[in-house]
C-alpha positions as CSV (number, residue, x, y, z in Angstrom):
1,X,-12.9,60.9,-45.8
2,X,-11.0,62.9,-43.8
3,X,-13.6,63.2,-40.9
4,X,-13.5,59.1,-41.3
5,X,-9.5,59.3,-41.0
6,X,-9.5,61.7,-38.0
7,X,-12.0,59.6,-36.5
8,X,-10.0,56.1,-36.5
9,X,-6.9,58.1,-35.4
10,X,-9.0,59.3,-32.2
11,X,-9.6,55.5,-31.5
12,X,-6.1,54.4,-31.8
13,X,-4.7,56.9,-28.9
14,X,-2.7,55.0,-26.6
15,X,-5.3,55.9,-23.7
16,X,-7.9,54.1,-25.5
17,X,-5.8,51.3,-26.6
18,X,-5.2,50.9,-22.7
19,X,-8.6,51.2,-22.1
20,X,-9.7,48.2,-23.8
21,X,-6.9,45.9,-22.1
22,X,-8.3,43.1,-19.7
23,X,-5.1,44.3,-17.6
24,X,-5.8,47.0,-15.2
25,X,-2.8,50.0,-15.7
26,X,-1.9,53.3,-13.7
27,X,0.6,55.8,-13.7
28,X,1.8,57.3,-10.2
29,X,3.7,60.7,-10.4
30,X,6.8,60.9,-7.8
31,X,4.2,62.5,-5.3
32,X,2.2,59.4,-5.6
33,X,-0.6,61.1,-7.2
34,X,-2.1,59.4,-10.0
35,X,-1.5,60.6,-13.8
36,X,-3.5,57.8,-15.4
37,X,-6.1,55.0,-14.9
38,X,-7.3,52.4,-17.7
39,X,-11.2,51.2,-16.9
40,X,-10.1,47.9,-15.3
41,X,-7.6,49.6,-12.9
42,X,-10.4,52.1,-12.0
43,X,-13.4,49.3,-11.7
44,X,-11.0,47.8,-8.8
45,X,-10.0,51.1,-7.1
46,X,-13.4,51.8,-7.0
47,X,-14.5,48.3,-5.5
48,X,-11.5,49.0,-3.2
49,X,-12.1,52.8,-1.8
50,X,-15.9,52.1,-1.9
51,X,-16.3,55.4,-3.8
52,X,-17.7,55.5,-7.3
53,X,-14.5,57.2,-8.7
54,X,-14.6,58.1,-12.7
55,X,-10.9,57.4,-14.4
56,X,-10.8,61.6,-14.7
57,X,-11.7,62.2,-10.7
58,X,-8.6,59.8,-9.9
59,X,-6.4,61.8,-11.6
60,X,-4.6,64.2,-9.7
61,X,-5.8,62.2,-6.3
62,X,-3.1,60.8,-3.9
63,X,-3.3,56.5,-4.0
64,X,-2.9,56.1,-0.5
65,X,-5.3,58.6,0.2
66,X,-7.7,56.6,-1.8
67,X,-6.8,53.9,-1.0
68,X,-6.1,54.0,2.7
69,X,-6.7,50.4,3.4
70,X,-3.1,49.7,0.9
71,X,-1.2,51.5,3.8
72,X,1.3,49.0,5.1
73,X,0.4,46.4,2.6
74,X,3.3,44.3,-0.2
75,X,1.3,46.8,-2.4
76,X,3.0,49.6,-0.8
77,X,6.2,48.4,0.6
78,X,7.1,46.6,-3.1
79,X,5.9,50.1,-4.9
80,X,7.9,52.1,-2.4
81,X,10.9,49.9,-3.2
82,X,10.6,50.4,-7.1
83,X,10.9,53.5,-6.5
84,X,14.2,53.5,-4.3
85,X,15.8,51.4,-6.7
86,X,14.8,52.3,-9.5
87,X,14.2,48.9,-10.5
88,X,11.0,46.9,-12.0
89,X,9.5,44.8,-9.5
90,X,7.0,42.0,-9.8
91,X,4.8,40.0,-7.2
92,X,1.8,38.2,-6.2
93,X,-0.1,39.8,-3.3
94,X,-3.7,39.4,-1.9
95,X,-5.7,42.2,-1.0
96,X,-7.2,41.5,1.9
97,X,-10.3,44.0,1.3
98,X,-11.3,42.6,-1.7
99,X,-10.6,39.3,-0.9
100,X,-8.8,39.0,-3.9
101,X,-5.5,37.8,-5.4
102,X,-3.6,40.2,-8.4
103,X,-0.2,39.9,-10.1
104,X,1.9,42.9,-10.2
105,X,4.6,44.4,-12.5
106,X,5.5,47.8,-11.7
107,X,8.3,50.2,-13.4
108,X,9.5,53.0,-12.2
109,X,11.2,55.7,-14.1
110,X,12.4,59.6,-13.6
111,X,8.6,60.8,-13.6
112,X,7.1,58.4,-11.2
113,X,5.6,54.7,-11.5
114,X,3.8,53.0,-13.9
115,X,1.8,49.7,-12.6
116,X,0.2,47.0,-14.6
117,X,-1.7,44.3,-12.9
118,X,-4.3,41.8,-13.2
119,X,-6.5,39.5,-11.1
120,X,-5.7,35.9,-10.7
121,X,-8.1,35.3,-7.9
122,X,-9.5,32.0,-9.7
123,X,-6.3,31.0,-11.3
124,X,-4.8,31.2,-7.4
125,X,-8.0,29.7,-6.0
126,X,-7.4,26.5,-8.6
127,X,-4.0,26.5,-7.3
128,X,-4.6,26.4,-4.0
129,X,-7.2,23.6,-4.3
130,X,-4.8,21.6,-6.3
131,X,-2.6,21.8,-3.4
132,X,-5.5,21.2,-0.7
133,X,-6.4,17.8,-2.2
134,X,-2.4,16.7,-2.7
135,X,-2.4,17.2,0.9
136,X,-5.6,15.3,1.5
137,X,-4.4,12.8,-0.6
138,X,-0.8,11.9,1.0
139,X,-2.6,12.0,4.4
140,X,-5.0,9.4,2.8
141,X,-1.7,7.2,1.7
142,X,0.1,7.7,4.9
143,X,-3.2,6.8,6.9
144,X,-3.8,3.4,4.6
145,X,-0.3,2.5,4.4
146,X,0.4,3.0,8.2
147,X,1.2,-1.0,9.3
148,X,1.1,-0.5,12.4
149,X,-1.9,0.6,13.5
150,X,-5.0,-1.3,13.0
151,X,-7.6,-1.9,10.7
152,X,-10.2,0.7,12.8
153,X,-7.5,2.8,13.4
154,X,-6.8,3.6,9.8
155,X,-10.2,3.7,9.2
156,X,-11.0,6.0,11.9
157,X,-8.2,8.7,10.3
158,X,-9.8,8.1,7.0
159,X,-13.2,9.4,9.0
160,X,-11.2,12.1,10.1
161,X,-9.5,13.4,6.9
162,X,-13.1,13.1,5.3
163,X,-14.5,15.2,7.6
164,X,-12.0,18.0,7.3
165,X,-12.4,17.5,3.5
166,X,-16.4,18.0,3.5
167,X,-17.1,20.0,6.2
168,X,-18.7,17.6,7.8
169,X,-19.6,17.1,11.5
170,X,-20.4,13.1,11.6
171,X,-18.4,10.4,9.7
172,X,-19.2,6.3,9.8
173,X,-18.3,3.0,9.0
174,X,-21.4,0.7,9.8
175,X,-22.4,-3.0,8.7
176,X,-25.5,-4.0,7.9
177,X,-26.9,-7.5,10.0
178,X,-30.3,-8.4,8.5
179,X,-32.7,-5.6,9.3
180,X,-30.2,-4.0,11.8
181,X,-27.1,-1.0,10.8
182,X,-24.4,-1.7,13.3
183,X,-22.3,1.5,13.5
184,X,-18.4,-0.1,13.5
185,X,-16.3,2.8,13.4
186,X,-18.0,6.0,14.6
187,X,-16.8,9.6,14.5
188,X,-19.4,11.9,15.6
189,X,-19.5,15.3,18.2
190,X,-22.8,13.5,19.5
191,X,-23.3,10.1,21.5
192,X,-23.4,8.2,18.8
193,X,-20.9,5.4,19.9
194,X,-18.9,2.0,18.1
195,X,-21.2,-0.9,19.2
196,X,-24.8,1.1,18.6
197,X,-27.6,-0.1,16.7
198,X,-30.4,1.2,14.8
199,X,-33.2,0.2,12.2
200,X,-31.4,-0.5,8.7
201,X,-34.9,1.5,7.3
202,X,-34.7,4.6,9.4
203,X,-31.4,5.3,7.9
204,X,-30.5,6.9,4.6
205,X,-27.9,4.2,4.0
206,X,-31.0,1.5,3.4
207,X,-31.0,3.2,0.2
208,X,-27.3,2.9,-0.3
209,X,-27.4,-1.2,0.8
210,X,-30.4,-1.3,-2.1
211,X,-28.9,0.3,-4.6
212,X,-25.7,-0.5,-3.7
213,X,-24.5,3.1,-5.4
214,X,-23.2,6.0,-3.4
215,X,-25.8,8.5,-2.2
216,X,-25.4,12.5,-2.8
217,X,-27.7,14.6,-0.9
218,X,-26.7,18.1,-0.6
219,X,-30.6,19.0,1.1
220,X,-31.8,15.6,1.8
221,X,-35.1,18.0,2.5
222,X,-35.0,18.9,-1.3
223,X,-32.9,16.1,-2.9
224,X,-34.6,13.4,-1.3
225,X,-37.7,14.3,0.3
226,X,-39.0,10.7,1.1
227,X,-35.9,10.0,3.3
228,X,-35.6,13.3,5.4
229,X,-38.7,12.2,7.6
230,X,-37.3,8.9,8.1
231,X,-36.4,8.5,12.1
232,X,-32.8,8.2,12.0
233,X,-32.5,12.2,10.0
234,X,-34.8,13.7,12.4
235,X,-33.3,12.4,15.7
236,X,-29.6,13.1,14.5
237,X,-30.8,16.2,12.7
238,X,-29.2,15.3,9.6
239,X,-29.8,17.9,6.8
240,X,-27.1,16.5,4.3
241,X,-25.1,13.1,3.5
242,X,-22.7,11.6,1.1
243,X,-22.8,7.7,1.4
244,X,-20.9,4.4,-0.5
245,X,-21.1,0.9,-0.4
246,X,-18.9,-1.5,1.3
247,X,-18.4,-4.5,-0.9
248,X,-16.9,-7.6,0.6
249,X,-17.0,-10.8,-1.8
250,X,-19.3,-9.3,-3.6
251,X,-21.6,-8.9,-1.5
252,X,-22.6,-5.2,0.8
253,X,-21.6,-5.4,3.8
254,X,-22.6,-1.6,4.7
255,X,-21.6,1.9,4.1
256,X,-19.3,4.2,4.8
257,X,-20.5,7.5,4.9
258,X,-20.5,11.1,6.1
259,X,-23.0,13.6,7.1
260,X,-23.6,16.7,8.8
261,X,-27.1,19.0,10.5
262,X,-26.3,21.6,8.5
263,X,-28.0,21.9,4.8
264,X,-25.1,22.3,2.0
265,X,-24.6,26.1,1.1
266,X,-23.0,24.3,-2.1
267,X,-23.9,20.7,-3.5
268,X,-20.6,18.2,-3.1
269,X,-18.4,18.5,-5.9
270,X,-17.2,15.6,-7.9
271,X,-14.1,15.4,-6.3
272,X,-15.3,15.1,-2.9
273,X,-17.4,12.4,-4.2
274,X,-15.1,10.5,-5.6
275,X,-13.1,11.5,-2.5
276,X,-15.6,9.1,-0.5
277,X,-15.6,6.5,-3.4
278,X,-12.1,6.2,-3.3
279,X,-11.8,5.5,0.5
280,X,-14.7,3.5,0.9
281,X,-12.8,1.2,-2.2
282,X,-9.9,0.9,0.2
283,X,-11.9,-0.3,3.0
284,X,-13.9,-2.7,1.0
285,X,-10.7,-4.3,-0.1
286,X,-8.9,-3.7,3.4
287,X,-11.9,-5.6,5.1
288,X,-12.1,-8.2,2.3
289,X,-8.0,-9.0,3.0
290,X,-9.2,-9.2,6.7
291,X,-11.7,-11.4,6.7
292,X,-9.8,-13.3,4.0
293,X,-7.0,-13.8,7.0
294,X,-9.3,-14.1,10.2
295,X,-10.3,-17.4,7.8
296,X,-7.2,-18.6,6.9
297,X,-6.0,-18.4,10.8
298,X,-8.9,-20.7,11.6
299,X,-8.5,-22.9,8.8
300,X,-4.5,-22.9,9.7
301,X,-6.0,-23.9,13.7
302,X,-8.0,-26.4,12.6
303,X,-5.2,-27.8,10.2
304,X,-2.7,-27.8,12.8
305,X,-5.2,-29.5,15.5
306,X,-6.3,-32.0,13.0
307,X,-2.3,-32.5,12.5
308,X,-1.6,-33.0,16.1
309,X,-4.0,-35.1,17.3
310,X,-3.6,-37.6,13.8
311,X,0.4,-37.6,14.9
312,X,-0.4,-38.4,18.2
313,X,-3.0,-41.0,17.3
314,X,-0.3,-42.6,14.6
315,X,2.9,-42.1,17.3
316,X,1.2,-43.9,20.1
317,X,1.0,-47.3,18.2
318,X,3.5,-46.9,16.6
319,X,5.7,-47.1,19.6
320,X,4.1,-49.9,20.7
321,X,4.6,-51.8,17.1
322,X,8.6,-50.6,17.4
323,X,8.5,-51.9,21.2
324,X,7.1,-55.5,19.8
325,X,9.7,-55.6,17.4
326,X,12.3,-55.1,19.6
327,X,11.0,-58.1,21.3
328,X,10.7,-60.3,18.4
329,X,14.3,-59.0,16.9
330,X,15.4,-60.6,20.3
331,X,14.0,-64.3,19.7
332,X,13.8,-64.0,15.7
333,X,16.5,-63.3,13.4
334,X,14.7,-62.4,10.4
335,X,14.8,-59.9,6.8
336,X,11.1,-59.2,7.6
337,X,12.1,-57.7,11.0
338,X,14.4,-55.3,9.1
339,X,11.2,-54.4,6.6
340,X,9.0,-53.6,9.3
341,X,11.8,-51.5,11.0
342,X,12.5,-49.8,7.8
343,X,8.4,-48.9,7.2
344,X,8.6,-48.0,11.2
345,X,10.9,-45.3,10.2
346,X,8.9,-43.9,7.0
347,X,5.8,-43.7,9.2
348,X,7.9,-41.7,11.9
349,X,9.4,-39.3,9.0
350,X,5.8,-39.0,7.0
351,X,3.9,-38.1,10.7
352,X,6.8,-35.3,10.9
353,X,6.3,-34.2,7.5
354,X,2.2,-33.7,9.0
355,X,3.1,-31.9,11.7
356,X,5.4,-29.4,9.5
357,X,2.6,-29.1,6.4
358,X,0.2,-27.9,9.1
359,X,2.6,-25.0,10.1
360,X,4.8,-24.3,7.2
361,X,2.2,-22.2,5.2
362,X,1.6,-19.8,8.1
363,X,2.1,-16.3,7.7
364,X,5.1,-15.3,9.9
365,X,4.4,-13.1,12.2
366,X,7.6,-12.5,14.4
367,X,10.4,-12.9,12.1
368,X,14.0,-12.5,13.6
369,X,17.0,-11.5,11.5
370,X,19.5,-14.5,10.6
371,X,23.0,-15.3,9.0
372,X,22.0,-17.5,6.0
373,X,25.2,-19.3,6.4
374,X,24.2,-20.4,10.1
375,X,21.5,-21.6,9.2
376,X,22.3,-23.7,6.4
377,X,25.3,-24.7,8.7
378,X,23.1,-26.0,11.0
379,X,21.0,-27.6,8.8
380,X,23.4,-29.8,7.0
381,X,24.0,-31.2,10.4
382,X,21.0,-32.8,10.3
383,X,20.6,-34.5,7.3
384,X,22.2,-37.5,6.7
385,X,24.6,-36.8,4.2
386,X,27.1,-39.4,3.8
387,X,30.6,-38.0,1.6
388,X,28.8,-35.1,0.1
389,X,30.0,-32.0,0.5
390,X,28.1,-28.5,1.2
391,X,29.6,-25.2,0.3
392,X,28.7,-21.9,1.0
393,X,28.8,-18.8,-0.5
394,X,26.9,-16.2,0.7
395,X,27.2,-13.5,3.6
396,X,23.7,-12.1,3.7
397,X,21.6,-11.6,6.9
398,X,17.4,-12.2,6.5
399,X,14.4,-12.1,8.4
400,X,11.8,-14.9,9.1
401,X,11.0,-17.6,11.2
402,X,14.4,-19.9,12.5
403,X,12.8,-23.1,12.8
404,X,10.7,-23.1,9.2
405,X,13.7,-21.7,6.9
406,X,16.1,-24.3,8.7
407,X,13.8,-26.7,7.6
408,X,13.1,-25.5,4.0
409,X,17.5,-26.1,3.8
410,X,17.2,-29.7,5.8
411,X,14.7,-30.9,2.9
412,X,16.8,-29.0,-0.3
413,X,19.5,-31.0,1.1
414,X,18.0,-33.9,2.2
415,X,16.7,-34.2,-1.7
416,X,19.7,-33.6,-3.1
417,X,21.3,-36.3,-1.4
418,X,18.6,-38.9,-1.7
419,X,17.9,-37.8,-5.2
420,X,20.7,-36.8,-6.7
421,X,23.6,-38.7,-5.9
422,X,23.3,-41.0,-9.0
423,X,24.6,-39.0,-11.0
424,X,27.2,-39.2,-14.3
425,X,30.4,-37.4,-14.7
426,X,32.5,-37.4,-16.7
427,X,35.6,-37.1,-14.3
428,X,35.5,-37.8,-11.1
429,X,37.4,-34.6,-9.4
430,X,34.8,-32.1,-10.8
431,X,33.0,-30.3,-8.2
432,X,31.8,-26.5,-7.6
433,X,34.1,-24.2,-5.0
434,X,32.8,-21.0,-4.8
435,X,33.6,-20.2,-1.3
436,X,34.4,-21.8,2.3
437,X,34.0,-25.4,1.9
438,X,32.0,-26.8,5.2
439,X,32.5,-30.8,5.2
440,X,29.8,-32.4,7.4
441,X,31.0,-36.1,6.5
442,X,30.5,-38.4,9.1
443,X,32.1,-42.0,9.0
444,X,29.7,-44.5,8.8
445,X,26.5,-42.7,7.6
446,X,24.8,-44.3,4.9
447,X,22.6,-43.1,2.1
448,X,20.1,-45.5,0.3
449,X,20.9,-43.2,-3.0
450,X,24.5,-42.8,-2.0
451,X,27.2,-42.6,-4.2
452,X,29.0,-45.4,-5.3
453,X,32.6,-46.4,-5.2
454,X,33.5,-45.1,-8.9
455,X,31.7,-41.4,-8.3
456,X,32.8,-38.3,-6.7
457,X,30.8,-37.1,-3.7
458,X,28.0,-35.4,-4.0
459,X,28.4,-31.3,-3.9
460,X,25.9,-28.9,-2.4
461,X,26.3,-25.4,-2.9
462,X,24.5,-22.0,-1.0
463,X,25.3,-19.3,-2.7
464,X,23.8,-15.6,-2.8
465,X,21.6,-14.0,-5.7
466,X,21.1,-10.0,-6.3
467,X,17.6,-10.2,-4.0
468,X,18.6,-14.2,-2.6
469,X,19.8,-17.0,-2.7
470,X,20.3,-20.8,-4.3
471,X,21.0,-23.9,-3.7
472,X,22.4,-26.1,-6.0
473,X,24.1,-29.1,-6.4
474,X,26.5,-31.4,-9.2
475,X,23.9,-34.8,-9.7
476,X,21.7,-35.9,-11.7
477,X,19.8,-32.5,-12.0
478,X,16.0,-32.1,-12.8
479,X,14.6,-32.6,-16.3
480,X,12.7,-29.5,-17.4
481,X,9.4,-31.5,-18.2
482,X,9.4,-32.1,-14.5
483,X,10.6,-29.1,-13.4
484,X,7.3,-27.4,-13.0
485,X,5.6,-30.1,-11.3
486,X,8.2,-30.7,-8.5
487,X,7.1,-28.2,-5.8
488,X,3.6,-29.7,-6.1
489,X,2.5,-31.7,-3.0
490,X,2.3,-35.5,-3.6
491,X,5.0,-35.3,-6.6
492,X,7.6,-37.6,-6.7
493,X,9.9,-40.0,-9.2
494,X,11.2,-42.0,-6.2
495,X,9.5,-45.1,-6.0
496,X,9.2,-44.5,-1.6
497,X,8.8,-41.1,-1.8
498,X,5.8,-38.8,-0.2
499,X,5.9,-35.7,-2.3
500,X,5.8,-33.9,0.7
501,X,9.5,-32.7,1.2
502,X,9.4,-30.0,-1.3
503,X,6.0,-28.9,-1.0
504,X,6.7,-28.1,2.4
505,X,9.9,-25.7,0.8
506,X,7.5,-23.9,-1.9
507,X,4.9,-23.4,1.5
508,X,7.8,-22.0,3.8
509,X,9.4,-20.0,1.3
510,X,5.7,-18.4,0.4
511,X,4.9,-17.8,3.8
512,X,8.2,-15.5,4.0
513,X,6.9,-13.8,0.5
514,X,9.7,-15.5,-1.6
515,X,9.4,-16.8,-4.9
516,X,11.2,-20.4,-5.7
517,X,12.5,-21.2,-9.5
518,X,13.7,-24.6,-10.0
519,X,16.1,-24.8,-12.6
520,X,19.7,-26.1,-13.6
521,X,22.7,-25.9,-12.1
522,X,26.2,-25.2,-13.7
523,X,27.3,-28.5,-13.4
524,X,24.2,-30.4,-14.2
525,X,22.9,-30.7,-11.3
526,X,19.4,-29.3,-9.6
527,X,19.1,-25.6,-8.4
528,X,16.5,-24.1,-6.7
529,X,16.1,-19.9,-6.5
530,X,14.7,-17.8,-4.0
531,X,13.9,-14.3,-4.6
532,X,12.2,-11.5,-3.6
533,X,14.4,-12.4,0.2
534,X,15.7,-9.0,0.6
């Protein structure tokens, strides 16, 4: 029992306990000599001094005489400094021998130094690829949401980045035309240019257009040994390649891909794959939005073509029929003659409304800044308005196209003139002020739906909203059931009416990337909100 006693007791010596630690630990006497070494510290002084030391041959032995190599290294300038100061010291270092990265605690005392240390060579390898694809992936972000460059442009730093990421000499975008692979955007150390063409089957993407999956060869010899004697891998050398599909409505419309002449010393990972997946998504839906626009610009050509040549066609007799009339006004007195004058006019103001529904939808491509109250100044001028009032409350400056959002007020208030001036209240001096009253009342001018001798005038109000603006006024207002229907071309509760007036305001305000809420007003009236303006 004893011998069993004596025996445990020799296992729990503190030099054995060290021993087993995953931590490598040494003690340095003030000479630098070493007093101690656990089995992990030796394993890694021996790697480093390229000697096959035993823990009991270090003893004794001078570290920097071991270890010449640590000369001039953190190792020795933060040991050298624990010992100064007499204060612990921790670090990271890499040991550029070994290729490796350890943490450091070391703590000196009156006999010498004692250092404990491990090696975080993975953990510090993770980190650093962590970092490495944050980086890789802000560049991606910066590159896609760049506006001002083009579409190939953006593509061609995606090609770029991918490149970097995989090591790769040779990076693509190509579309597939029947039988033929029509490189697009080409980044290659060869003469492989934008513009070439080659055999859709003597390429690996074939396989990629088939299957419409992305394609991982690390070896195309070994991974794929039916496509490396295909033409296009033995002209081009190519020895390796990482390929996706291009979706555009549904459909492939060809690959982007990279590869290289070099064979893989390691197969892709999964996040460069999904690296390639990831930016080939973006240019499927990045080429999708373009074609989706190349097609609305025609369509919006055509539309405004079709536009101006019906308005001509309809203006041309038109003035002839007004000319007539003049004529027959001069030898006929007649209420027919004021009819016809009266649909003269209707046909004028519905060929203008044409001519503006071909253009109001377009995207805008130059906007200019402008004062909201200018413009709805300017506006109001235009319409006839009879006593009604407009009042304006807002001093905001935005951006868009002068001509389309001076419009978008001329109809608002045109509406709520012809619309709303019928309207109940219950005393006559109500009206909104919420700011500098601009009276545009012109003697004389008339309204069909003017107000009558026993009502106010009509008020109109602009006034300003967190992220833009609303205009409101005091009539009749909106019912709610209608309310949702009222922006729709062709709707209208007026007996002479197109539909067309606030259509026209939904498709102008869209255009600018606005969003319009018709609603209520305060004082009973209609009010219209745009948002999203800022």
């Amino acid at each position: 029992m004893a011998e069993k006693r004596e025996g445990h007791a020799s296992d729990a010596t503190p030099e054995r306990v060290l021993d087993r630690l995953t931590d490598g630990i040494f003690g340095l006497d003030t000479d630098w000599r070493f007093t101690y070494v656990n089995e992990t510290a030796c394993a890694i002084i021996r790697d480093a001094a390229g000697e096959p030391f035993t823990t009991d041959e270090l003893r004794g032995r001078n570290i920097w005489e071991v270890v010449p190599e640590a000369v001039g290294t953190t190792f020795e300038t933060q040991y050298r400094e624990a010992m100064r100061t007499g204060e612990q010291v921790s670090f990271d270092a890499r040991y550029e021998p070994l290729d490796a990265w350890l943490e450091v605690r070391a703590y000196p005392s009156e006999t010498g130094l004692s250092v404990c240390f491990r090696d975080i060579t993975e953990r510090r390898r993770q980190h650093d690829r962590i970092v490495a694809r944050e980086t890789i992936l802000r560049e991606i972000y910066e590159a896609i949401a760049d506006r001002e460059s083009s579409f190939e442009e953006r593509v061609d730093d995606l090609l770029r980045i991918g490149q970097r990421a995989l090591d790769t000499s040779h990076g693509t975008l190509s579309r597939v035309q029947g039988d033929e692979y029509v490189f697009e955007v080409v980044r290659s150390p060869g003469d492989l240019e934008a513009g070439d063409t080659v055999d859709l089957s003597v390429t690996n993407c074939e396989r990629v257009v088939l299957t419409e999956e992305t394609l991982v060869l690390g070896n195309v010899a070994e991974d794929a040994p039916d496509l490396a004697e295909r033409a296009g891998n033995r002209e081009l050398g190519i020895n390796c390649y990482l390929g996706t599909p291009v979706v555009v409505d549904d459909e492939v419309y060809g690959t982007f891909c990279f590869y290289d002449t070099d064979v893989r010393t390691e197969p892709f990972s999964d996040w460069e794959v999904t690296l390639v997946d990831l930016m080939g998504r973006w240019v499927s839906v990045a080429l999708e939005q373009e074609l989706t626009e190349d097609r609305l610009r025609h369509q919006n050509d055509r539309l405004e073509k079709f536009a101006t040549l019906v308005s001509h066609d309809l203006r041309n007799p038109l003035n002839v029929a007004e000319g007539w009339l003049e004529i027959v006004a001069e030898e006929c007195d007649s209420e027919a003659i004021t009819r016809v004058e009266n649909s003269h006019e209707r046909m004028r103001a519905i060929v203008d409304d044409l001519l503006l529904l071909a253009r109001a939808g377009r995207a805008v491509d130059d906007p200019v800044p402008l004062d909201v109250a200018t413009v709805a100044d300017d506006a109001w001028s235009q319409v006839e308005t009879g006593d009604a009032t407009l009042t304006v409350d807002i001093d905001a400056e935005i951006s868009g196209d002068r001509t389309r959002i001076q419009r978008l007020f001329e109809n608002l208030f045109r509406n709520s003139v012809e619309h709303g001036s019928t309207r109940n209240r219950t005393e006559s001096g109500d009206s909104v002020e919420h700011g500098s009253t601009r009276n545009r009342t012109e003697s004389g001018d008339s309204v069909e739906h003017g107000s009558t001798d026993d009502e106010s005038p009509l008020s109109v109000t602009v006034g300003a909203l967190p992220d833009g603006f609303y205009v409101a006024d005091d009539g009749i207002g909106i019912p709610e059931s209608e309310r949702e229907h009222i922006l729709e071309f062709g709707y209208t509760t007026a007996e002479d009416g197109t539909g067309i007036g606030l259509g026209i305001v939904e498709d102008v305000a869209t255009a600018h990337g606005w969003r319009v809420t018709v609603t209520g007003s305060e004082a009973g009236g209609a009010r219209l909100e745009f948002t999203d303006v800022f």
